[in-house]
PDB file of N, CA, C, O and CB in Angstrom:
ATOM      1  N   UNK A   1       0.835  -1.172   0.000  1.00  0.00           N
ATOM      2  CA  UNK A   1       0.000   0.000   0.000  1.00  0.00           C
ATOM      3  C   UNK A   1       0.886   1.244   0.000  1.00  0.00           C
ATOM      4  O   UNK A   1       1.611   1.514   0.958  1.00  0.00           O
ATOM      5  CB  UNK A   1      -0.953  -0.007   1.211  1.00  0.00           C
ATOM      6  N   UNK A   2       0.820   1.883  -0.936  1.00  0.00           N
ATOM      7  CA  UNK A   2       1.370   3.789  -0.839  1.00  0.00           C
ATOM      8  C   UNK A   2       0.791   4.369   0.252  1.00  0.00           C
ATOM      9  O   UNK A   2      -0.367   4.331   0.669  1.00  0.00           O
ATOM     10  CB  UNK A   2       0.816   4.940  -2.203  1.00  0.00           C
ATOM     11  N   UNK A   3       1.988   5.028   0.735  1.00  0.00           N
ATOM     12  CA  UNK A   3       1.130   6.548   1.775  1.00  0.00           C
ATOM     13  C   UNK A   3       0.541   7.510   1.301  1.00  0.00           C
ATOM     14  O   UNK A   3       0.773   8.065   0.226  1.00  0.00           O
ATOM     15  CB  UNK A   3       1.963   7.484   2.582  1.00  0.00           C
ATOM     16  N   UNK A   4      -0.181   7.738   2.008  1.00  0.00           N
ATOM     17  CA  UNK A   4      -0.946   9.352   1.368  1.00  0.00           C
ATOM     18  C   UNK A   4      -0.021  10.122   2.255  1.00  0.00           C
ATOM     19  O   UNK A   4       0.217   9.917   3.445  1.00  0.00           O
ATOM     20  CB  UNK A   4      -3.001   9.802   1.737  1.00  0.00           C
ATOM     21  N   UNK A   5       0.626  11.373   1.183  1.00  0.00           N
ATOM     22  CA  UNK A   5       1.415  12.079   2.027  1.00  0.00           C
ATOM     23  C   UNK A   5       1.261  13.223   1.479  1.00  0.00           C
ATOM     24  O   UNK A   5       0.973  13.210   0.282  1.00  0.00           O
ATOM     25  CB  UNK A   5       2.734  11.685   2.213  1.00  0.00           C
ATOM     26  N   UNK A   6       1.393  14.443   2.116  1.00  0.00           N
ATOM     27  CA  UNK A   6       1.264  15.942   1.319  1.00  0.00           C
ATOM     28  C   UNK A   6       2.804  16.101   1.305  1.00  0.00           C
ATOM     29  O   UNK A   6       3.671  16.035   2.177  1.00  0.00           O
ATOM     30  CB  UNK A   6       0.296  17.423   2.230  1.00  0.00           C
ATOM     31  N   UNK A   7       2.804  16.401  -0.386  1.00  0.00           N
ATOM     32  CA  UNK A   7       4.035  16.955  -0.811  1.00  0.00           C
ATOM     33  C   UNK A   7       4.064  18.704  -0.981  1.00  0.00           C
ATOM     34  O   UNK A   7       3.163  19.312  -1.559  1.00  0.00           O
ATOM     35  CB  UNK A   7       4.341  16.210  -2.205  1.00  0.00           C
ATOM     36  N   UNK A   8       4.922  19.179  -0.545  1.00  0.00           N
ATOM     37  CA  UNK A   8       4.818  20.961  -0.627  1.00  0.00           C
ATOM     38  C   UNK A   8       4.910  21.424  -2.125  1.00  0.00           C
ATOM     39  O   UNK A   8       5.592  20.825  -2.956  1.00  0.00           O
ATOM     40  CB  UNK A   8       6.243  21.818   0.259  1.00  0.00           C
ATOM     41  N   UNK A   9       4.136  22.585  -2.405  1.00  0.00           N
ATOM     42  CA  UNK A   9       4.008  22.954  -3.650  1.00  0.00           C
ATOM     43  C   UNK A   9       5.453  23.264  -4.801  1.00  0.00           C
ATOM     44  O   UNK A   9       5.520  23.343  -6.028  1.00  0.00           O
ATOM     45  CB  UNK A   9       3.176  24.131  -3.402  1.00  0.00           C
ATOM     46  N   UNK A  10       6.753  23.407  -3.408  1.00  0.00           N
ATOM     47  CA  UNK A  10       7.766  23.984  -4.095  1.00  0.00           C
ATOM     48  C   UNK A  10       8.356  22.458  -4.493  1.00  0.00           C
ATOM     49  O   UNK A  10       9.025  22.445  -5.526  1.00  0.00           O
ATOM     50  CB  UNK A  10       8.768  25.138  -3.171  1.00  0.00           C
ATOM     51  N   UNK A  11       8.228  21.453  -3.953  1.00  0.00           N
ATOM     52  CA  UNK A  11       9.094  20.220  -3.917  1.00  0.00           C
ATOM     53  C   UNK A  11       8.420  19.354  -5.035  1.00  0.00           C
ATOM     54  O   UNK A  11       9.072  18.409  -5.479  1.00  0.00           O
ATOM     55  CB  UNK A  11       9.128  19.438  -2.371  1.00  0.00           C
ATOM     56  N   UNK A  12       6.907  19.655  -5.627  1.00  0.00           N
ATOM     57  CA  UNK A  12       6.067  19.399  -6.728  1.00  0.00           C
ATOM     58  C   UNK A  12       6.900  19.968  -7.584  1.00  0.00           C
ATOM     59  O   UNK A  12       7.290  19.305  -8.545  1.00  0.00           O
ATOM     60  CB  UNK A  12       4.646  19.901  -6.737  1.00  0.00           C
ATOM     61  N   UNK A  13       7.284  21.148  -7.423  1.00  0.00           N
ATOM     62  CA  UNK A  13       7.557  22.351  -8.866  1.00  0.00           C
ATOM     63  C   UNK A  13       8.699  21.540  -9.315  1.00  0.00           C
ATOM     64  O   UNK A  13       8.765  21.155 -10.483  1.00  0.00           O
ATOM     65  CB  UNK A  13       8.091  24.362  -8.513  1.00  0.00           C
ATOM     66  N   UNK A  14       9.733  21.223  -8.316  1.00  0.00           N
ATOM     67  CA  UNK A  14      11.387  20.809  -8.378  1.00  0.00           C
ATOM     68  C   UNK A  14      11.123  19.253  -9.473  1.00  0.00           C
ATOM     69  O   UNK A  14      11.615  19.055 -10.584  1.00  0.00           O
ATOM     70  CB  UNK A  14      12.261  20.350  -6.257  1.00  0.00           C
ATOM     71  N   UNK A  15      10.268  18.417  -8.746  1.00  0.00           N
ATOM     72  CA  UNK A  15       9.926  17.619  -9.627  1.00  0.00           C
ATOM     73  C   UNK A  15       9.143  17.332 -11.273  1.00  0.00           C
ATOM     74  O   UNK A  15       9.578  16.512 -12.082  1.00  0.00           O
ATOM     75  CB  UNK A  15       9.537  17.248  -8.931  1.00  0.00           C
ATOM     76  N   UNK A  16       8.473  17.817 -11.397  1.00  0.00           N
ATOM     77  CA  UNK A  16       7.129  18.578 -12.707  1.00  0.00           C
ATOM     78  C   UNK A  16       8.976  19.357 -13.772  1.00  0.00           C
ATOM     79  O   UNK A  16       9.287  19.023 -14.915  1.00  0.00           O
ATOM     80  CB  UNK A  16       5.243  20.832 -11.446  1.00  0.00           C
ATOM     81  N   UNK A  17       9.712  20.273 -12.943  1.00  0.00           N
ATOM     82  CA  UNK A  17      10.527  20.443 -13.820  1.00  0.00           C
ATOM     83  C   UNK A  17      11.616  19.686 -14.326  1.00  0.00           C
ATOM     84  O   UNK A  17      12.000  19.732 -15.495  1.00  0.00           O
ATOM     85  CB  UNK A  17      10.837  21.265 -13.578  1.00  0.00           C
ATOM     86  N   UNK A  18      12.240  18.802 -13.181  1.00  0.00           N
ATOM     87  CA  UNK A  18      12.671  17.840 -13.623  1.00  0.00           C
ATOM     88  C   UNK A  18      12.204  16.660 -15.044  1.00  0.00           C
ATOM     89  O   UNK A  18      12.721  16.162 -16.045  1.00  0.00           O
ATOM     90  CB  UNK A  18      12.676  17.454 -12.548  1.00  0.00           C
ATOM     91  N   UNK A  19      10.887  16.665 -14.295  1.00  0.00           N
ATOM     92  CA  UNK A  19      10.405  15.720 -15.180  1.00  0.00           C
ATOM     93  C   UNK A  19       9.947  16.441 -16.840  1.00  0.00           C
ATOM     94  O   UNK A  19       9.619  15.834 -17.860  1.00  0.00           O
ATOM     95  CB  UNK A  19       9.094  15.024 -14.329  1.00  0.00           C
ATOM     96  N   UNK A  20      10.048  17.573 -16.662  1.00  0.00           N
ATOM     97  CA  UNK A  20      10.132  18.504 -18.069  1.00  0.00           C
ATOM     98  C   UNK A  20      11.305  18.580 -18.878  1.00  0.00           C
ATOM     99  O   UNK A  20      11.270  18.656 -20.106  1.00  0.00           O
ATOM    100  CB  UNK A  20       9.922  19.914 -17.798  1.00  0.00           C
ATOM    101  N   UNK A  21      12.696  18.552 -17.955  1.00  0.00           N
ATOM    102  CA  UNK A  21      13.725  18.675 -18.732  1.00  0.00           C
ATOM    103  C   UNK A  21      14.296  17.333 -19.055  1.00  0.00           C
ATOM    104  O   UNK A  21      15.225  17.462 -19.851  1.00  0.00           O
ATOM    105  CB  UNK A  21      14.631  19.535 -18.155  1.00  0.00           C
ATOM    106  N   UNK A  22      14.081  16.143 -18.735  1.00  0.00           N
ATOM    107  CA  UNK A  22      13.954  14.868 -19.193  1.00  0.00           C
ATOM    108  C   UNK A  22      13.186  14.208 -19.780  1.00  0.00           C
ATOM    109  O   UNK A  22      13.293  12.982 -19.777  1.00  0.00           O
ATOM    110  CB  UNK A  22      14.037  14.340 -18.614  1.00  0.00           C
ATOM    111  N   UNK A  23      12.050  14.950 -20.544  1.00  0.00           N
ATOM    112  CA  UNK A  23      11.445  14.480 -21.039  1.00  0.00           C
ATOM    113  C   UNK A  23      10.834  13.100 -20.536  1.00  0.00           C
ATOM    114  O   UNK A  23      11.024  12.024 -21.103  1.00  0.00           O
ATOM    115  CB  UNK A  23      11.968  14.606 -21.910  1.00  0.00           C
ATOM    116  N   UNK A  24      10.067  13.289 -19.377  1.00  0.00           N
ATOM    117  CA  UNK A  24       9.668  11.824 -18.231  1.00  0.00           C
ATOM    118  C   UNK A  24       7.909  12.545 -18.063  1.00  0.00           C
ATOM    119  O   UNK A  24       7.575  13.729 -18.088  1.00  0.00           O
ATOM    120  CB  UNK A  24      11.018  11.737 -16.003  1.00  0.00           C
ATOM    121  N   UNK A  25       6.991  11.214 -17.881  1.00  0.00           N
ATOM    122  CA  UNK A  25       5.939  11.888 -16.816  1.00  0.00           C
ATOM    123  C   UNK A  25       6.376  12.285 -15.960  1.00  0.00           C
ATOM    124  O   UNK A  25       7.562  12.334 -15.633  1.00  0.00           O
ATOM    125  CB  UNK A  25       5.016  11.261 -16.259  1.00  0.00           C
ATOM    126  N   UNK A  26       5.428  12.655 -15.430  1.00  0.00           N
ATOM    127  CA  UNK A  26       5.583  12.806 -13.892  1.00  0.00           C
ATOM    128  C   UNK A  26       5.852  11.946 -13.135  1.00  0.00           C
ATOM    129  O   UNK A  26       6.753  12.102 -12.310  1.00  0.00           O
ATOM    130  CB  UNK A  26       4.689  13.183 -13.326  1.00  0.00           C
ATOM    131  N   UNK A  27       4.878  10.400 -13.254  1.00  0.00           N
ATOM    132  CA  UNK A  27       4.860  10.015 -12.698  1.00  0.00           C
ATOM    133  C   UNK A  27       6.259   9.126 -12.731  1.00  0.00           C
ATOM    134  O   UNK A  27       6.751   8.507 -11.788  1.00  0.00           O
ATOM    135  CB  UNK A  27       3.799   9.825 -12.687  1.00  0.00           C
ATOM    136  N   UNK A  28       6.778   9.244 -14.144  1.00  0.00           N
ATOM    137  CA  UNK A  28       8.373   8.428 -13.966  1.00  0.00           C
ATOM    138  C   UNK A  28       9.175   9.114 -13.242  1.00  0.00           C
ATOM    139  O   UNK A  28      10.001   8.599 -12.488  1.00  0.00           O
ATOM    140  CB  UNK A  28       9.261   8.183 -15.276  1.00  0.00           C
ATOM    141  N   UNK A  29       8.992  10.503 -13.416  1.00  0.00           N
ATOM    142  CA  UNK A  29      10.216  11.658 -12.755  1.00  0.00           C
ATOM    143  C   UNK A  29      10.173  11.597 -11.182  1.00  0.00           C
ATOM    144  O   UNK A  29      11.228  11.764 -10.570  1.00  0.00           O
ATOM    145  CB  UNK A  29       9.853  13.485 -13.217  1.00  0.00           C
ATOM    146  N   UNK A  30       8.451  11.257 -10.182  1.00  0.00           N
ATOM    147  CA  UNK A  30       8.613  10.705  -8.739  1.00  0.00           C
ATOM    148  C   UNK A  30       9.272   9.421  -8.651  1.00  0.00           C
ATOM    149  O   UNK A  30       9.783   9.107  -7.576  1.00  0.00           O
ATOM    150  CB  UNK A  30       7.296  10.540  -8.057  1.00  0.00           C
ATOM    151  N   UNK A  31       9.338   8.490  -9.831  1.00  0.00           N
ATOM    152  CA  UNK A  31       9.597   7.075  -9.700  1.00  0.00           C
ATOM    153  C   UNK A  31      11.285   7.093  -9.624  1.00  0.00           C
ATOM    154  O   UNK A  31      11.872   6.301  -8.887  1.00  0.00           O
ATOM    155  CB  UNK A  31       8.895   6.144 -11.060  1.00  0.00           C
ATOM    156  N   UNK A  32      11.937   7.981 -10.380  1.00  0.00           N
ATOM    157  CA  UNK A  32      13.327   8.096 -10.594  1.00  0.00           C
ATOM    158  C   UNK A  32      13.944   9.089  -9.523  1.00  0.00           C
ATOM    159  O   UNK A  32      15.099   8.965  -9.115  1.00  0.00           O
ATOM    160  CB  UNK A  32      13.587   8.569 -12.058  1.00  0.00           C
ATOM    161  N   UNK A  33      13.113  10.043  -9.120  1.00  0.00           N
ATOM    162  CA  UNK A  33      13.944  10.697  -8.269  1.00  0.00           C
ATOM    163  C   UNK A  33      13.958   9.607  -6.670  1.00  0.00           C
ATOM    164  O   UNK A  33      14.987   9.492  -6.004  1.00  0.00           O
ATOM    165  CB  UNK A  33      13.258  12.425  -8.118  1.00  0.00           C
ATOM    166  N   UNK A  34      12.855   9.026  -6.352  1.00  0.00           N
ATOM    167  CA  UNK A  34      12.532   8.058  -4.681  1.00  0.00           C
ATOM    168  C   UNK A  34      13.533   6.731  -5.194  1.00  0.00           C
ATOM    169  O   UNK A  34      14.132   6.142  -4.295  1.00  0.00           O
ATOM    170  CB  UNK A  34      10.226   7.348  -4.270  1.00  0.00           C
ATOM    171  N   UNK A  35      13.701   6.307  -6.458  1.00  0.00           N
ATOM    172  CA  UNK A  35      14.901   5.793  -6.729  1.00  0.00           C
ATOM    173  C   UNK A  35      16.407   6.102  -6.675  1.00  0.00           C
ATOM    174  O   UNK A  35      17.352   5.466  -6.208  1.00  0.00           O
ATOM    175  CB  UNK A  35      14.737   5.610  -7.578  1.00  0.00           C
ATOM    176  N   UNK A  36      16.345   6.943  -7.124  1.00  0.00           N
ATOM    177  CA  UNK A  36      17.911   7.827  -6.687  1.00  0.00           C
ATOM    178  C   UNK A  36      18.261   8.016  -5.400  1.00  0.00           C
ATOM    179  O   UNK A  36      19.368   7.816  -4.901  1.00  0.00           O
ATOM    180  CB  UNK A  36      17.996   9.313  -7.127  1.00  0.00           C
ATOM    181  N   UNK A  37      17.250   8.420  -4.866  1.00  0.00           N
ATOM    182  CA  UNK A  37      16.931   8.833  -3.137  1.00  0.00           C
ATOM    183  C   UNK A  37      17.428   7.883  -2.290  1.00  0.00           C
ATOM    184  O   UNK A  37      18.351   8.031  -1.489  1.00  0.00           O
ATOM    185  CB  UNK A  37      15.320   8.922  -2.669  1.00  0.00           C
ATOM    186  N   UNK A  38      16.712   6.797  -2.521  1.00  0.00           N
ATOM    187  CA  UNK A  38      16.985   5.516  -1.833  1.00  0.00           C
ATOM    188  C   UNK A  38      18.625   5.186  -2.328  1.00  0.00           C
ATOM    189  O   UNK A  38      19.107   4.242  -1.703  1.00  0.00           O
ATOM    190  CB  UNK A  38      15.750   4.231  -2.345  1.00  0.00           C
ATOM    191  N   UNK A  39      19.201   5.578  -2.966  1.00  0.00           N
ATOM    192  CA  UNK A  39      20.248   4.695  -3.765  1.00  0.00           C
ATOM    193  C   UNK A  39      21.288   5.234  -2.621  1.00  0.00           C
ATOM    194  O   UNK A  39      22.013   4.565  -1.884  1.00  0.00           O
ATOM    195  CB  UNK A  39      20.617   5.084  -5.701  1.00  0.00           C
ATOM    196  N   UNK A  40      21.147   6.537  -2.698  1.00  0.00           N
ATOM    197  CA  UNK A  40      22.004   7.803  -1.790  1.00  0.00           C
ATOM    198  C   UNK A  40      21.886   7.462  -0.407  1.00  0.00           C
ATOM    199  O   UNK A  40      22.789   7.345   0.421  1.00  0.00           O
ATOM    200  CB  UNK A  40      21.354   9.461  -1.939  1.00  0.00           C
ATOM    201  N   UNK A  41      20.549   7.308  -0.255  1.00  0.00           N
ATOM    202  CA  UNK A  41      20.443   6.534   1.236  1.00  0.00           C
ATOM    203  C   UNK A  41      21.437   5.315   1.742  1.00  0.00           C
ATOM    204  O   UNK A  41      22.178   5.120   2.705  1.00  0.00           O
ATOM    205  CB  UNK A  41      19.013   5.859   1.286  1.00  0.00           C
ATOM    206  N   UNK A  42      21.163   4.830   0.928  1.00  0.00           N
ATOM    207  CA  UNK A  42      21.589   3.193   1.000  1.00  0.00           C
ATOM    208  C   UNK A  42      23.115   2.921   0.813  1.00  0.00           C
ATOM    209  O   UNK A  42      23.710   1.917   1.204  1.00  0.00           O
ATOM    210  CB  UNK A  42      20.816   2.300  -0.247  1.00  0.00           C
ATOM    211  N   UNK A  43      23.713   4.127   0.061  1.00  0.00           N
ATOM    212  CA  UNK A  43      25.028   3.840  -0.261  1.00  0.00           C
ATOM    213  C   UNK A  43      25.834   4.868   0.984  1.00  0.00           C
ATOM    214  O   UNK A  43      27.049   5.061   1.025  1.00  0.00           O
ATOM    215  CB  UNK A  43      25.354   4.227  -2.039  1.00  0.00           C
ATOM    216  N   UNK A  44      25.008   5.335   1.766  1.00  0.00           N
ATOM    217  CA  UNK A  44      25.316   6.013   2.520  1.00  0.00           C
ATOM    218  C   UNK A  44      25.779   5.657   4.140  1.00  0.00           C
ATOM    219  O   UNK A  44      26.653   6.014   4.930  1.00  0.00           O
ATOM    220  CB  UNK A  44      24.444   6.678   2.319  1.00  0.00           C
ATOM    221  N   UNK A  45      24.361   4.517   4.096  1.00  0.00           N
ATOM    222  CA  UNK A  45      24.375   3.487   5.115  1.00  0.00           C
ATOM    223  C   UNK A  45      25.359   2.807   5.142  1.00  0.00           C
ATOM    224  O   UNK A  45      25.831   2.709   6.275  1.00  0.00           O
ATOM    225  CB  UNK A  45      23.464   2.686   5.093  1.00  0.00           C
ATOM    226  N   UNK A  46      26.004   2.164   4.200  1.00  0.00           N
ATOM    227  CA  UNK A  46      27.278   0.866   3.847  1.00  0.00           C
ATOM    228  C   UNK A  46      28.664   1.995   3.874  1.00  0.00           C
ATOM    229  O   UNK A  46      29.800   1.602   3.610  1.00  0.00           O
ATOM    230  CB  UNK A  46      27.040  -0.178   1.745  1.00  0.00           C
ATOM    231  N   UNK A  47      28.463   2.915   4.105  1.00  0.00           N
ATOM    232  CA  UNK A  47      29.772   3.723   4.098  1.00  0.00           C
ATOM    233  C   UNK A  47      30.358   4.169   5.875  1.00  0.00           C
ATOM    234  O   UNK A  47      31.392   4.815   6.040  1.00  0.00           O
ATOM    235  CB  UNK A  47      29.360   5.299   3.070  1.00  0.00           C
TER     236      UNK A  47
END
């Protein structure tokens, strides 16, 4: 199950443009950035 979570209007914008200058939906551009996210996390943890 996904959370319902409120995302802030500026942290929408950061994404929507991302996902503009990569030519991505949206919904790939949340999928790739909580991917990246996690990656940074994770490689962060093992360090």
């Amino acid at each position: 199950m996904r959370p319902a979570i409120d995302i802030s209007h500026g942290l929408h914008g950061r994404v929507k443009d991302y996902a503009e200058a990569n030519d991505l939906s949206l919904d790939e551009a949340y999928i790739e950035v909580l991917e990246m996210g996690l990656e940074t996390l994770e490689t962060q943890d093992q360090q």
